[in-house]
Each structure stands twice: as structure tokens, then as C-alpha cells.
C-alpha positions in Angstrom: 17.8 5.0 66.4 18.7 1.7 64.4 15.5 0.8 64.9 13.7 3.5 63.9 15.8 3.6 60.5 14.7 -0.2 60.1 11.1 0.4 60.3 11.3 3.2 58.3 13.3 1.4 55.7 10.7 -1.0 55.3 8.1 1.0 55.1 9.8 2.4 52.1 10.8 -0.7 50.8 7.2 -2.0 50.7 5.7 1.6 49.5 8.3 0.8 46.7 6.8 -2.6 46.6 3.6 -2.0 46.5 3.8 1.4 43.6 5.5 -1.2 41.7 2.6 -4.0 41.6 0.2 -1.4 40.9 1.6 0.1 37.8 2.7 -4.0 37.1 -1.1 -4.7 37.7 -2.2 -1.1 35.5 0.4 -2.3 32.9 -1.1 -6.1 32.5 -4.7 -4.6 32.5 -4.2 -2.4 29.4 -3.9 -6.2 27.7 -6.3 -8.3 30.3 -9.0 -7.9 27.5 -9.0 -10.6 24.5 -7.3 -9.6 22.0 -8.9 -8.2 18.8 -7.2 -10.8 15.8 -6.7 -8.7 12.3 -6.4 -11.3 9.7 -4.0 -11.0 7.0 -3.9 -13.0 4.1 -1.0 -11.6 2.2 1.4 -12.8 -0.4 4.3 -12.8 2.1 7.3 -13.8 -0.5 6.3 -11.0 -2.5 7.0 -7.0 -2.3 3.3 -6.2 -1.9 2.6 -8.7 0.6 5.8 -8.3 3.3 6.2 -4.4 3.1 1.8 -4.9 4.3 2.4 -7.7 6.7 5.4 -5.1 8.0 3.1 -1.9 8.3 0.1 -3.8 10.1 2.6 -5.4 12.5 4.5 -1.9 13.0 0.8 0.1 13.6 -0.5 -2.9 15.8 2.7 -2.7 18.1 2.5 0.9 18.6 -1.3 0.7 18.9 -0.6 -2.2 21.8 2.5 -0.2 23.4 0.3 3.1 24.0 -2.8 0.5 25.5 -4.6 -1.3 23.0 -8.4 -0.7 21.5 -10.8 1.0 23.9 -13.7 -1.3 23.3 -16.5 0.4 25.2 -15.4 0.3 28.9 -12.7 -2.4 27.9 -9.2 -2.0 26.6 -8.3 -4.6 24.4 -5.2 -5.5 22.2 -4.8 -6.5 18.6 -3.2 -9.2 17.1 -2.1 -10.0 13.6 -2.3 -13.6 12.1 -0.8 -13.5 8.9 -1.0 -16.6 6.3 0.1 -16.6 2.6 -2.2 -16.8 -0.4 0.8 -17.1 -2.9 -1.6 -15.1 -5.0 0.7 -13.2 -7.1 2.7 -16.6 -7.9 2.3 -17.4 -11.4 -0.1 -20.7 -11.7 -1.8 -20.2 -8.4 -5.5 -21.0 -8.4 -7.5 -17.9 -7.1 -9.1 -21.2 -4.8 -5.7 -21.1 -2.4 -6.3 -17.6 -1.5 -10.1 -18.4 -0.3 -9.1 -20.9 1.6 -6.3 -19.1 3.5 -9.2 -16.4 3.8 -11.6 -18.9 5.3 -8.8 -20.4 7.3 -8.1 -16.9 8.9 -11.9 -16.5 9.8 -12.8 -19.9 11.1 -9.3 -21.4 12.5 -7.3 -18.3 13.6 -10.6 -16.9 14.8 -10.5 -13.4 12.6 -12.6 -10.7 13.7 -11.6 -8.2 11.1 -9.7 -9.1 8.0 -6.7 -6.6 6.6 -4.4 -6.6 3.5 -5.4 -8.8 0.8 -5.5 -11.2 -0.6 -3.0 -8.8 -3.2 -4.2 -10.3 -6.8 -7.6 -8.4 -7.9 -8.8 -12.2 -9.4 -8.3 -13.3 -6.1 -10.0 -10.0 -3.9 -13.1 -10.4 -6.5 -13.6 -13.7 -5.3 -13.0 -13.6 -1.7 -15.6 -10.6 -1.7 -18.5 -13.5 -1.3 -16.4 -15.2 1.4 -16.8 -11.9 3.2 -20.6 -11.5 3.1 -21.4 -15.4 4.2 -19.9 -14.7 7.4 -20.1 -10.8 7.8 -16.3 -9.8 8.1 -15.3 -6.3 7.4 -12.4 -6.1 5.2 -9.7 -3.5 4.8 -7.5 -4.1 1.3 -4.6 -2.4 1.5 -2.5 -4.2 -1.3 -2.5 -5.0 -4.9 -6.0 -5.1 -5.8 -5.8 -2.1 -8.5 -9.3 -2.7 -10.2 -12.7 -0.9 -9.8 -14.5 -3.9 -10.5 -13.9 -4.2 -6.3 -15.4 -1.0 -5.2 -18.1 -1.1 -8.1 -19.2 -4.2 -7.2 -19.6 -3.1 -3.5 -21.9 -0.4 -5.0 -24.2 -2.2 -7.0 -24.8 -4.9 -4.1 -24.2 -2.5 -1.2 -26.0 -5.0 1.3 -24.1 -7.9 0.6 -20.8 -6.6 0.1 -20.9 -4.0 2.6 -18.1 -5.0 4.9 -15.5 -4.7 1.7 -13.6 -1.6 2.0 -10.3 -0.5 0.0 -8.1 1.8 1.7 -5.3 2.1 -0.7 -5.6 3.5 -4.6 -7.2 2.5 -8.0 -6.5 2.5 -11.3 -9.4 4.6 -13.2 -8.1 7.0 -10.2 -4.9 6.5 -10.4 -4.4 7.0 -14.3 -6.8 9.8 -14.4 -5.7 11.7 -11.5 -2.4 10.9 -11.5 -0.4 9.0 -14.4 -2.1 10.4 -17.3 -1.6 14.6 -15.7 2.3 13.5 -14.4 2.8 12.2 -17.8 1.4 15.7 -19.4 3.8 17.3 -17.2 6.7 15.5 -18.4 5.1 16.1 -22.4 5.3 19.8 -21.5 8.5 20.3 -20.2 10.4 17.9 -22.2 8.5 18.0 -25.4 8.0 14.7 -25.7 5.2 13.0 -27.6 5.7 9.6 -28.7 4.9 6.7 -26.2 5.3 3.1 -26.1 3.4 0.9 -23.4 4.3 -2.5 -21.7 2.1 -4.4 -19.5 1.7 -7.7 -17.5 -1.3 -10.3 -18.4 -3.3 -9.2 -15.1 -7.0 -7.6 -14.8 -5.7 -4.4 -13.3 -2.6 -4.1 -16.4 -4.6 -4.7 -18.7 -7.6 -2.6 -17.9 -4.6 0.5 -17.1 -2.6 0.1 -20.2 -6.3 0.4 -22.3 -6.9 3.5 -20.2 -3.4 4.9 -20.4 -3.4 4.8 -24.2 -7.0 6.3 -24.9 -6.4 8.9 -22.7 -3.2 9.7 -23.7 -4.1 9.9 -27.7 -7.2 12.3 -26.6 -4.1 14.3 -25.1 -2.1 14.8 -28.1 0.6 11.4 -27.6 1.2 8.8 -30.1 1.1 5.5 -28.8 3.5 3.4 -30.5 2.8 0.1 -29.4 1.5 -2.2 -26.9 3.6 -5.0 -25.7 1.7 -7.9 -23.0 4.1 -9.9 -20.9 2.4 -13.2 -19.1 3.4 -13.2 -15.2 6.8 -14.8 -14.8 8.8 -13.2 -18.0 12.2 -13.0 -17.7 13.6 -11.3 -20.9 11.7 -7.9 -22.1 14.8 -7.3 -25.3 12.1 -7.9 -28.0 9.8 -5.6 -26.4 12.5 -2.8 -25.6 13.9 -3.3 -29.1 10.2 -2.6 -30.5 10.0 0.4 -28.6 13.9 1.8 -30.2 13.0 0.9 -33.3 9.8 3.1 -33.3 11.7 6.0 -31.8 9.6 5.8 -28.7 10.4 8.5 -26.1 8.9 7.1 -23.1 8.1 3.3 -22.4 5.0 3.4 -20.0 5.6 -0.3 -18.1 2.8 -1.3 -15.8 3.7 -4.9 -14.1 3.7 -6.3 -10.5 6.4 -9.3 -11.0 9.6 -8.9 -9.6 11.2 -9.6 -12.7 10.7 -6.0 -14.0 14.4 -6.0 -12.6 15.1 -7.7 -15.5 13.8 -5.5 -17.3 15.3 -2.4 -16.1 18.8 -3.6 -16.9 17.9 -4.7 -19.9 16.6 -0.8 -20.9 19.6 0.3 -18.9 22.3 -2.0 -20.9 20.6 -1.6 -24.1 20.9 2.2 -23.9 17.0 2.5 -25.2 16.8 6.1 -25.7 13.5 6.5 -23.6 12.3 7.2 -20.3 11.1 4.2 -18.4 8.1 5.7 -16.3 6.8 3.2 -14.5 3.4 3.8 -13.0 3.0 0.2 -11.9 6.8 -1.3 -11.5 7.1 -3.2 -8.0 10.6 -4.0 -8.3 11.5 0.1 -8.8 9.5 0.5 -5.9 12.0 -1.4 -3.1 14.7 0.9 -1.5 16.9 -2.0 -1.8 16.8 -1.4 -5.6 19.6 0.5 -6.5 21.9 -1.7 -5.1 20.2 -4.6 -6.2 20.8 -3.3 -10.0 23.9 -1.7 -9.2 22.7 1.7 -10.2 21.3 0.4 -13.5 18.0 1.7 -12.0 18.7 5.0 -12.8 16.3 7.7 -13.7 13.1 5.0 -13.5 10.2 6.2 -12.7 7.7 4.5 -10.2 4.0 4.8 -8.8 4.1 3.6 -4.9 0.4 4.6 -5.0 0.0 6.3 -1.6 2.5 9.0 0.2 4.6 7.6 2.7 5.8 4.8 0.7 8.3 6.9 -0.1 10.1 9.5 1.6 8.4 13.0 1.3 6.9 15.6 3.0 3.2 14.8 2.3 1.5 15.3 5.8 3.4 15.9 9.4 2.6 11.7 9.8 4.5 10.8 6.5 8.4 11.0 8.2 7.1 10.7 11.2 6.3 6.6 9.8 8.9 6.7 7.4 11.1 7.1 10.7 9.3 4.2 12.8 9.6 1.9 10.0 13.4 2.2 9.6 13.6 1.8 13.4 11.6 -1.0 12.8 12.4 -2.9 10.0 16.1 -1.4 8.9 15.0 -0.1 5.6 12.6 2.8 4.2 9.1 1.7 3.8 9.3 -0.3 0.7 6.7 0.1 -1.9 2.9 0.0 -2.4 1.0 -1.8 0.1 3.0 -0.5 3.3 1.7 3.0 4.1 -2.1 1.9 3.8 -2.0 -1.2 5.6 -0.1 0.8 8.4 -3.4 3.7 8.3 -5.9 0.6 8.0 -5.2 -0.5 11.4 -5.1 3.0 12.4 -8.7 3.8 11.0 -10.0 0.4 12.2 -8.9 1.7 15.5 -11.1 5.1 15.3 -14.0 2.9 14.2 -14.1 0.8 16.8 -13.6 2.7 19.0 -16.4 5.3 17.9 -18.5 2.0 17.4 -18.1 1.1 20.7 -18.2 -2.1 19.7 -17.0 -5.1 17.5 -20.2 -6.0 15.9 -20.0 -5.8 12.0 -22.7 -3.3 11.2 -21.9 -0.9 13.4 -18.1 -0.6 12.3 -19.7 -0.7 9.0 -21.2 2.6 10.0 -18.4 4.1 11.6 -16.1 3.6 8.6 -18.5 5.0 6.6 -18.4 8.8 8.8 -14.4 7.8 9.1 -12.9 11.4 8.8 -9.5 11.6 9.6 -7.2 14.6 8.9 -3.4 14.1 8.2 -2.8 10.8 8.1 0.4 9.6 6.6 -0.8 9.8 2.9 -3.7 12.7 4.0 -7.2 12.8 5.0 -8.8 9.2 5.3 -12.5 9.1 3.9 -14.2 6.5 2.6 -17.1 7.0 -0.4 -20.4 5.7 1.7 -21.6 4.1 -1.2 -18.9 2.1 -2.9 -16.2 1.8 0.3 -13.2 3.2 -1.7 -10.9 5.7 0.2 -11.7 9.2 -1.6 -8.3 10.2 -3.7 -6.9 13.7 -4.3 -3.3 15.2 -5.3 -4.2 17.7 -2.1 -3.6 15.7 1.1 -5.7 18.2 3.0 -8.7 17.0 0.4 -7.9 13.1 0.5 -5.6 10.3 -0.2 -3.0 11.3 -2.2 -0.4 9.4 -4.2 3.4 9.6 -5.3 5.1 9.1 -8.3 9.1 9.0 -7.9 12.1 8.9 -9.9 15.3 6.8 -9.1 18.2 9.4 -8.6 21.7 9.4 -7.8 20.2 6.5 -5.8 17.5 8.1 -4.3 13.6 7.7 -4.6 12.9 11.2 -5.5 9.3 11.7 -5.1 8.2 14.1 -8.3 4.6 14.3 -7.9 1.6 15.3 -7.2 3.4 18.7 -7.2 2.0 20.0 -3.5 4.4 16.8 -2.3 6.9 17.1 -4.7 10.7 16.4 -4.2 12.2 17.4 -7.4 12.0 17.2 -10.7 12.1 14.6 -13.2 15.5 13.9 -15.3 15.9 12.7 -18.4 18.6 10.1 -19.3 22.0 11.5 -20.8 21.7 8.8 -23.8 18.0 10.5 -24.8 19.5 14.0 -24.9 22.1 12.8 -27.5 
């Protein structure tokens, strides 16, 4: 009887055994293949360049977890390489970020390149980096100007493997500053605006944009203040915009220093509503505390759903979720939603490619189609590579404008995502 019992608990010992090694051995060959390496050349000490580095890195891990890339008959991993262009650093020659880019293609071995670099200046140069050796490219951060996606247009075969994933200005203002600020015109009667910008191509070109459009649309425009990168004391600015009575200050800057600013408005009592389509400090979770509530009823652009909390698409909480499990904090600003999505999409092209060869994901990025994403439908336009925009994220990608309250980001438009409503300051009511 002993006996038997032995045999027949080693038998079960190595049926035990043996159903271990093969889902050991079916584990390990979800990752046998090489892996698939997503450059990133980011600005990693700055808002725009960790909360991307964070959202590849979190969509490449759960990409890995549920078995990689299917690569024809091959299942293959990805893996990130991340090195810093310091492009958004004041004094930093647009030549650093090209060679980080080259670096990433012929060192680290890139076979697809994803994030930046963040500064336009920078993008716009790397663009001929991309056609010498055929890389696709994703951007996903900074990079605000249409001069990208126009120039991809007008020399479709050479700069065919540039895509943008994430907003653009003329979009941006146009489909989304200019009718939020017409919104807050109509049910605040307000009129009278007074703009602040940084010295940067994409500032520069929005703050011309902003104020045409917004004379055509019955607002006064006050002024127009331009603050070189690095500024650390906005007071004659704010104090320009009090003394013309200006109701809302319309600040459009990527520096971290807009913190600065912010206090300053807060401290100074300026009776006028910051609304800050382009504001990257605003945009942090970590910003309230940071200002000790002094960020109070700013208004900030993230520039895609999800960077936010809101209820955009079934996906949007869904991320916002996974990235607090992830990283301890909501996603934090522009730049982390659609360089989460870009690995997603490169995934569906790939994989409908069949293949890793540069024309043919060309192709399938070109017929990419996919519903509900976390900021809405992903298309790209054929001709120019630019995601197609909308305020409908059953139509396309759609933004999120917010407002700082009671030390929440309240996410106040496009209305179909909509949050709540936007609140005036008590000071501009007296």
C-alpha cells in the first residue's frame, strides 16, 4: 500500500513538475523574440519629458505583461531607451537633441523612435535625421507647431515616417482655446483680454493667433507681454495687465517658472482670470501643494483627455487608474496620455504590418483607426501624419481644458467631457 502511494506520489510530483516547465517554457517564449527598442529622446528633467518617458514605460510594461508584439508568427517584446535632449533648457543648442536622436538610432539600436525631442526648434530639425536613415517617429510631447505636420505634407516622401500623435496649435486655438474662451465671454460677460507668452516658435505663433481671432470675436486685446525662457518675475507684466483693467490674462508658456507666476497673480490679487491654454507648471497634480493653494481657479490646456481626470472614453480612468498604481500620482500634464496611446497604436501597426520594415508601418499608420482610446478615436491625416482632432471623442482626438478647484483639476471642456464649470475668482467679482 506504501508503495503504491509512493509511486503514485511521484507521479504527481513530476506531472506537477513537468505543468510547471511548460507554462515556465510558454512564459519565457512570449519574450524569446528580440526585443523591439522604442527610442525616446525626451527632456527627462522637465514636465513634458518625465510624465512621456512615464506613459511609454507604463504602456510598454503592460504591452510586455499580456505577451509582447505579434510580429508575423513571432512574439516579440518592446523596450524603451530613453536619453535626454535637455531641449527645453534655456541655452541648449537644437545640435544636443540630434545627437541624442542619432545616438538612439545608431548606439541603442532604435527601431522606432517615440516622444520627442519636446522643443518644436529641435523636432524641425531632427525631421531630416529621420529620413537619412528611415525611422518612423511618433511625437507625443511639446512640439505645438504646424510647421511639423506641414512640412511632412509638402515633402511627403522624405518625411514620411514623421508622425505627431498629440495636438497643435492652429487646432488647438481654433477648436478649442479660442470657442472655451467664447464660452467663458458669454457666461461671464467678459471682454477685455490681456495675453502673455514665452519666446518659443509655438508661443509666439499661438499668442498671434489667439489675438486675431479673438478681436474678429468681439474681445479687446489689451496687450501682449513676451517673456524669454528662464523668467522668474512676471510683476511688470501682471501689473500691465491691472492697470488696463484686463479681465482675463491669456498665458501661453512651457517653463516651470509659470509657478512663479501664478503666485505672483495670486498675491497681487490681479482682478483677472488666469486661463492658461499653454501653462506646464498648472498642469502637474502636485501643483496645488506646491503653491499652497495659490493655484486657485487657474486655468490649464493638458492638450489631450486623460491627462487629466475625466470621463472622456471608457480607456481614460481606466489609464488614469494604471498610472497612479504605477507612478503614485495622477497622470501629470501634456505629453503623458499620447505617448502612452503611441505605443499602443505602434502596436496595431505592427502588428497589421506584419512586419518591422519602415514603409509598411508607414502604411499601416496611415489606415490606423482606433475607436476609444484614452483621448478618443486615433486617426492619422494620410497626407500630413497629424492625429485628426475633434471636441467629440467618438470623431477624434479630443482635448481638455481644466480649472484648478478647491484643489482639484476640474476638467471644463470640450463640453461632451466636461467636469464642471469654470469659477471666477472672489477678488474679480468685487
Amino acid at each position: 500500500m506504501r508503495g503504491k502511494r509512493f509511486i503514485l506520489l511521484v507521479g504527481v510530483s513530476f506531472l506537477v513538475v513537468g505543468l510547471l516547465s511548460v507554462q515556465t517554457f510558454s512564459t519565457k517564449a512570449c519574450a524569446q523574440g528580440k526585443p523591439i527598442v522604442l527610442g525616446a529622446p525626451l527632456a527627462t528633467a522637465f514636465l513634458y519629458g518625465w510624465a512621456a518617458e512615464r506613459g511609454i514605460k507604463l504602456a510598454v510594461e503592460e504591452i510586455n505583461a499580456a505577451g509582447g508584439v505579434t510580429v508575423g508568427k513571432e512574439k516579440r517584446p518592446f523596450k524603451v531607451e530613453v536619453m535626454d535632449t535637455r531641449d527645453l533648457e534655456p541655452g541648449v543648442p537644437v545640435s544636443d537633441a540630434l545627437l541624442v536622436v542619432e545616438k538612439l538610432i545608431l548606439e541603442k539600436k532604435a527601431d522606432f523612435i517615440v516622444g520627442g525631442p519636446v522643443r518644436s526648434e529641435a523636432a524641425l530639425a531632427a525631421m531630416d535625421l529621420l529620413s537619412k536613415y528611415k525611422k518612423i517617429s511618433i511625437l507625443t510631447t511639446g512640439v505645438l507647431t504646424p510647421a511639423y505636420h506641414k512640412r511632412v505634407e509638402a515633402e511627403y516622401d522624405k518625411f514620411k515616417y514623421c508622425f505627431r500623435i498629440s495636438g497643435e496649435v492652429a487646432w488647438m486655438v481654433v477648436g478649442e482655446f479660442i470657442p472655451c474662451l467664447m464660452e467663458i465671454k458669454a457666461k461671464h460677460n467678459l471682454n477685455r483680454l490681456f495675453i502673455m507668452i514665452q519666446d518659443v516658435a509655438h508661443a509666439r505663433a499661438g499668442g498671434d493667433l489667439v489675438e486675431k481671432m479673438s478681436k474678429e470675436r468681439g474681445w479687446e486685446v489689451l496687450g501682449k507681454e513676451v517673456f524669454p525662457t528662464g523668467t522668474t518675475d512676471f510683476s511688470v507684466g501682471l501689473m500691465k495687465a491691472k492697470k488696463e483693467n484686463a479681465q482675463v490674462i491669456l498665458i501661453w508658456m512651457d517653463m516651470p517658472e509659470t509657478s512663479i507666476l501664478l503666485k505672483q497673480w495670486y498675491d497681487m490679487k490681479i482682478p483677472a482670470l488666469p486661463y492658461g491654454t499653454i501653462i506646464s507648471a498648472a498642469e502637474e497634480p502636485g501643483f496645488w501643494k506646491a503653491t499652497d493653494g495659490k493655484g486657485e481657479f487657474a486655468m490649464a490646456s493638458v492638450v489631450n483627455a486623460g491627462n487629466a481626470p475625466s470621463n472622456a472614453t471608457p480607456w481614460t480612468m481606466k489609464f488614469v487608474e494604471a498610472y497612479k498604481k504605477r507612478w503614485k500620482t495622477e497622470p501629470e500634464g501634456y505629453g503623458t496620455s499620447s505617448s502612452y496611446m503611441a505605443v499602443y497604436t505602434l502596436k496595431d501597426a505592427i502588428e497589421r504590418a506584419g512586419s518591422l520594415d519602415s514603409d509598411a508601418v508607414v502604411a499601416a499608420l496611415e489606415k490606423t483607426d482606433l475607436m476609444g482610446g484614452v483621448y478618443g478615436r486615433i486617426k492619422f491625416n494620410p497626407k500630413n501624419h497629424q492625429v485628426i482632432p475633434s471636441v467629440d471623442p467618438n470623431e477624434g482626438a479630443v482635448g481638455t481644458i481644466f480649472q484648478w478647484q478647491a484643489g482639484k483639476r476640474i476638467v471644463v471642456f470640450p463640453p461632451k467631457i466636461a467636469m464642471g464649470e469654470v469659477k471666477l475668482p472672489p477678488w474679480m467679482k468685487k
